[in-house]
C-alpha positions in Angstrom: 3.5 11.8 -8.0 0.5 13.1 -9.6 -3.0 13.6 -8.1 -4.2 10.5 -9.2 -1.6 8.5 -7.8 -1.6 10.5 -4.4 -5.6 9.6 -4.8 -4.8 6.3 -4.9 -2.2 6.1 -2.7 -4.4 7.3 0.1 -6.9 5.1 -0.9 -4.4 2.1 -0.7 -3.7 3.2 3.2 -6.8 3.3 3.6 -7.6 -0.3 2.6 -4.6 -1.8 4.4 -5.2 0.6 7.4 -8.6 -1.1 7.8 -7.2 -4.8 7.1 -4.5 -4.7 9.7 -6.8 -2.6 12.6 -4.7 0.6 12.4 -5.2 4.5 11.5 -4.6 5.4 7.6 -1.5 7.5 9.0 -0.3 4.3 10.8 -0.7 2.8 7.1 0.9 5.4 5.0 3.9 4.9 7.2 4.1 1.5 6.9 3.9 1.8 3.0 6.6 4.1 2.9 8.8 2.7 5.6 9.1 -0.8 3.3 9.5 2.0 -0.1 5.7 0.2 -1.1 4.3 3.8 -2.1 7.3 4.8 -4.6 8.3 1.3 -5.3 5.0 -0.1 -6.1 2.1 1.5 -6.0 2.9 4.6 -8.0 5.2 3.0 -10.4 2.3 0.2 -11.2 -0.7 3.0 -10.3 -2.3 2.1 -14.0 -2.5 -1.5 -13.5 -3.4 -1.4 -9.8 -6.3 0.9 -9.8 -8.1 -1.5 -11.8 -8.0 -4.3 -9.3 -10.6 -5.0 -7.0 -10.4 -3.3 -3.0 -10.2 -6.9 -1.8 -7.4 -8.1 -4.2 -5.4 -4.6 -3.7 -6.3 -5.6 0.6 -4.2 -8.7 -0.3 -1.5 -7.2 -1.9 -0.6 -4.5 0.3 -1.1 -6.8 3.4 1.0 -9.6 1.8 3.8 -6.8 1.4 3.8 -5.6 4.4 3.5 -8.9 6.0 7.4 -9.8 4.0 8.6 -6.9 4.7 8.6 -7.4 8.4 9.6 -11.1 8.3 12.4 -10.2 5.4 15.9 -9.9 6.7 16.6 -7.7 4.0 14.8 -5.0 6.1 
């Protein structure tokens, strides 16, 4: 991971930390407890920093919000 990506990465737990009420540490976790951070958001980090805060708010809550409800985790 580069510094851009760590960047954004932080940025992304930042966003989803203040969506779901939670510290940004509480949010990292959760992005790399459901592999979010080195399934998604570094692999895709060229497309997704060019989305909006809100739509990247929706993306990372909507995956965290499957990842609990999936039996696959």
């Amino acid at each position: 991971m580069g510094k851009d990506e760590l960047g954004f990465t932080i940025y992304c737990a930042g966003i989803l930390a203040e969506r779901l009420g939670i510290t940004e540490r509480e949010a990292y976790h959760l992005l790399c407890k459901g592999d979010i951070v080195d399934g998604y958001i570094v692999p895709c980090f060229d497309v997704l920093h060019t989305f909006s805060k809100e739509y990247i708010g929706i993306l990372l809550y909507q995956s965290n919000i499957i990842m609990f409800i999936s039996p696959l985790f």
